[in-house]
C-alpha positions in Angstrom: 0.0 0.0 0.0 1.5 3.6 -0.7 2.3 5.5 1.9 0.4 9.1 2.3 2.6 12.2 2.0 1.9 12.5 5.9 3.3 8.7 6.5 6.6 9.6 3.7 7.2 12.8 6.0 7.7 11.3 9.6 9.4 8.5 7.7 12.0 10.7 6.4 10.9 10.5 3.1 10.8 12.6 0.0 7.2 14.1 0.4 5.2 17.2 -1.0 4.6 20.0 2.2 1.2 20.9 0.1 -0.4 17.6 0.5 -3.7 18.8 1.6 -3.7 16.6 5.0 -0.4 18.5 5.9 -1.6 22.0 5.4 -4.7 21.3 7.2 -2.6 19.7 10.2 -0.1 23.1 10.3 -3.4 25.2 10.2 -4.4 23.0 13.2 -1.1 23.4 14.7 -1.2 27.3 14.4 -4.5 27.8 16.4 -3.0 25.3 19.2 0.2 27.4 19.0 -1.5 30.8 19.9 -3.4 29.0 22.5 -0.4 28.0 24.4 1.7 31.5 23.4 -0.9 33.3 24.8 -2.0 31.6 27.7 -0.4 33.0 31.2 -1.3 30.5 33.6 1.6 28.0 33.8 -0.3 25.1 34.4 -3.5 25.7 31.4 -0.3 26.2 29.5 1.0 22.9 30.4 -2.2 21.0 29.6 -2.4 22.9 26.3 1.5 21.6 25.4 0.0 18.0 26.9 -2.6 17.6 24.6 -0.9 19.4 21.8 2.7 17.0 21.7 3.0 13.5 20.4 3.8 12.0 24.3 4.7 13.9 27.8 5.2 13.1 31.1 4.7 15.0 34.0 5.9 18.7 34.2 7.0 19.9 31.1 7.0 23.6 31.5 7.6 25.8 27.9 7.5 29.7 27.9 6.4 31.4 25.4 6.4 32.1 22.5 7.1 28.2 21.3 7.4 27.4 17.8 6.8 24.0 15.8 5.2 23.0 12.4 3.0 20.0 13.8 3.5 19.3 17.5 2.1 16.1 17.2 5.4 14.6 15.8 7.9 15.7 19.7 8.1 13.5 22.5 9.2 14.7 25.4 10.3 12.9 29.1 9.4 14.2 32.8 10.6 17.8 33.8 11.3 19.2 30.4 11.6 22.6 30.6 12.0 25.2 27.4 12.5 28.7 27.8 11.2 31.4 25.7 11.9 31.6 21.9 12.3 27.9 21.5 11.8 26.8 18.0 11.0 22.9 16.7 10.8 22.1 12.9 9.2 18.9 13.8 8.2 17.2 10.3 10.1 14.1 11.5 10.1 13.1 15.3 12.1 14.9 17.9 12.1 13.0 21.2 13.8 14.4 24.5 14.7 12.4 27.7 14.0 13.3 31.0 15.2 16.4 33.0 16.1 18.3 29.8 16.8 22.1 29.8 17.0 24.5 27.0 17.5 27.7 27.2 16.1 30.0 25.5 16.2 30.8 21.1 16.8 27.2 21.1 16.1 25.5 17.7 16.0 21.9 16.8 15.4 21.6 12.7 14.3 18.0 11.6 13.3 19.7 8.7 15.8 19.6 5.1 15.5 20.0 1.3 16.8 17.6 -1.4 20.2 19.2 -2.4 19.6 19.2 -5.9 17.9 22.0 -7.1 15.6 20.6 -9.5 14.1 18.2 -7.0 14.4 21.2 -4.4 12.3 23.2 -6.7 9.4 20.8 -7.5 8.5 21.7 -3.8 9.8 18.2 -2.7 11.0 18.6 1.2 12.1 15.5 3.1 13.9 15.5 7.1 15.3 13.3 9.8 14.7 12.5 13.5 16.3 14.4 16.1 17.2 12.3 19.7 18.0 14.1 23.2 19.3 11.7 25.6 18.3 11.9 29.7 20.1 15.1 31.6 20.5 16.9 28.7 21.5 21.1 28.7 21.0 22.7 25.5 22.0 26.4 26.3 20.5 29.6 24.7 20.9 30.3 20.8 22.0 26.4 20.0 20.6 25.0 16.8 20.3 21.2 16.0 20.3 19.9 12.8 18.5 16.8 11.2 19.8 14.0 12.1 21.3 14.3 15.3 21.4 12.1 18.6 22.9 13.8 21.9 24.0 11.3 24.3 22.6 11.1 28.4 24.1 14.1 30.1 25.1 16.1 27.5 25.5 20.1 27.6 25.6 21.7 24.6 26.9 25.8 24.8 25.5 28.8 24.1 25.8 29.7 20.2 26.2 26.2 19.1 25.3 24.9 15.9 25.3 21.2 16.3 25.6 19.5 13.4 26.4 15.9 14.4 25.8 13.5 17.0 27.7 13.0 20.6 28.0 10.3 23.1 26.9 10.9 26.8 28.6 12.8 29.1 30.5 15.4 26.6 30.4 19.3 26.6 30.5 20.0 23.1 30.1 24.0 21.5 31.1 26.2 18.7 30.0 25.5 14.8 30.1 23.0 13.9 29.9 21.9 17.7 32.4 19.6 18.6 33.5 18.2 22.3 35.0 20.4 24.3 35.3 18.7 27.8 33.9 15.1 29.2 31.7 15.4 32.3 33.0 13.0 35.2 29.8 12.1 37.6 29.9 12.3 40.8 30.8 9.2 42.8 29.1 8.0 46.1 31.9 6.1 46.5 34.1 6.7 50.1 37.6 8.1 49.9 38.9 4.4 50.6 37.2 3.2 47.6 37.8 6.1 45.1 41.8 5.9 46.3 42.2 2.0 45.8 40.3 2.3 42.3 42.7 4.9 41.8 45.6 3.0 42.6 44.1 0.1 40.8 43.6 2.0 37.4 47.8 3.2 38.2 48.8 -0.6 38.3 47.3 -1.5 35.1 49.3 1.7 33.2 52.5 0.0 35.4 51.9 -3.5 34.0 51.7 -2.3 30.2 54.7 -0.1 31.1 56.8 -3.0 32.6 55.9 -5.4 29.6 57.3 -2.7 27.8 60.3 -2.7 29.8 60.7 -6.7 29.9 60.6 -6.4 26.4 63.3 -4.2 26.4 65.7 -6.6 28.8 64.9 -9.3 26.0 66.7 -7.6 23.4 69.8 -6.8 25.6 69.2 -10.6 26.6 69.8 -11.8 23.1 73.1 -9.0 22.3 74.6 -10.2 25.5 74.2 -13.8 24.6 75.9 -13.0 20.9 78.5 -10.9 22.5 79.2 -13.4 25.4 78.8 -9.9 27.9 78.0 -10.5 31.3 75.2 -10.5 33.1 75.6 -7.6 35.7 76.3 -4.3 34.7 77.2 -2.1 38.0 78.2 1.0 36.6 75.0 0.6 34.5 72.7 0.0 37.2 74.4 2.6 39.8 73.2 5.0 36.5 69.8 4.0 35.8 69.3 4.1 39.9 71.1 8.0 40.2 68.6 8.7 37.6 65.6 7.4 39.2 66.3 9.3 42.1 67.0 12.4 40.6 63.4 12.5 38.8 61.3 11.5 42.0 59.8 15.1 42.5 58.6 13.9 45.8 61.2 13.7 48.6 59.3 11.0 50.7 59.0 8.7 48.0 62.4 8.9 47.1 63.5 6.2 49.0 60.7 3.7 48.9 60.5 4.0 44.2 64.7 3.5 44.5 64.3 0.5 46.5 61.4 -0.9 44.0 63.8 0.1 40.8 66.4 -1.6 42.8 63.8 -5.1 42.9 63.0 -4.3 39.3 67.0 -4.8 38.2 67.4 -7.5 40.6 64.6 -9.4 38.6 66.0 -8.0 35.2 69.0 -9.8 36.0 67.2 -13.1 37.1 65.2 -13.4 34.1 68.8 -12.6 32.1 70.7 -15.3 34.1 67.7 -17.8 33.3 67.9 -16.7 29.3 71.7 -17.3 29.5 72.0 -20.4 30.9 
């Protein structure tokens, strides 16, 4: 069965913006938009954007004056709040998480037009979805192009133009938008637990550094063994040990990371001596 020019549109499909159906559902959407633009109790407002989007949940606060060409194609989570200016191109769906903010002159465009002129100018439009994760911060003046997903947690900065999709937890701004920072959530974790994980996470670089290292001793393993050299090296050793102690920054760990380099080179040598044998 063919789809209707409504059906093509949410689909992201070529369609024709004067379909009959369509202008009749923006005239429709225009008399529900000055409804809630011009209502100034909060909560008739509320149930006007309630009955008006696709899907909500409770509080979802908008100021006005919202834009949007449908309404009936944005889905929004619990505690959505838009401030004032906020414009959605919805012709495909936008759907927004829970606890999302935007500030205000935000604009979210699902809305596109073939890049070739001649389809462009037969008055053939066509779009894409628009996603906004959980804990999401769009600040003021930020547009959104078709297309994108924001991750949970993301913030997105004043002025940008996001143009293409970002994992969770990223600050991302400027045009085109791109990441900026990564946000680090807050652990409930005690001290004890955050400072083992640290040391933990410490070990694991160690390990990859001492393969490295072991690596290393294999190569002087195998010249030694050509070159019949032996073994232990004091003047080299007495070096690499002067060395170590001269880049410990730390005065009281001076001691205690010689001693280690000094267990480090005593198993160096071990695992030569077994090579050589």
């Amino acid at each position: 069965m063919e789809l209707t020019e409504k059906e093509k549109m949410i689909a992201g499909k070529l369609y024709f913006s004067g379909d009959p159906e369509l202008v009749a559902d923006r005239k429709d959407a225009r008399i529900k938009l000055r409804g809630i633009n011009q209502e100034t109790d909060k909560k008739k407002r509320e149930e006007l954007v309630k009955q008006t989007f696709g899907r909500t949940k409770n509080r979802v606060y908008v100021e006005p004056t919202i834009s949007f060409d449908y309404g009936y194609n944005i889905f929004v989570g619990e505690n959505f709040y838009c401030n004032f200016h906020n414009v959605f191109l919805d012709i495909c769906p936008i759907t927004i998480g829970d606890n999302c903010l935007f500030g205000p002159n935000v604009q979210l465009y699902t809305a596109s037009h073939p890049l070739e002129p001649g389809k462009r100018n037969s008055g053939q439009e066509l779009g894409k979805p628009i996603t906004i994760g959980n804990n999401v911060w769009i600040g003021g003046s930020s547009v959104v192009i078709p297309g994108v997903t924001l991750g949970d947690n993301v913030v997105v900065a004043a002025g940008a133009v996001v143009t293409k999709s970002f994992p969770a937890n990223v600050v991302v701004g400027g045009n085109p938008a791109q990441i900026i920072k990564t946000i680090e959530e807050e652990s409930d974790k005690d001290a004890l637990t955050q400072a083992r994980e640290k040391i933990d996470h410490i070990d694991r670089e160690i390990i990859a550094l001492l393969e490295k290292r072991m690596s290393a001793v294999s190569e002087v393993t195998a010249y030694k063994a050509q070159t019949k050299k032996a073994v232990l090296d004091t003047s080299r050793e007495e070096t690499v040990l002067a060395n170590v102690a001269d880049l410990v920054k730390d005065e009281n760990y001076r001691e205690t990371i010689v001693e280690t380099f000094k267990d480090i080179m005593k198993q160096s040598r071990k695992y030569q001596e077994g090579r050589l044998e």
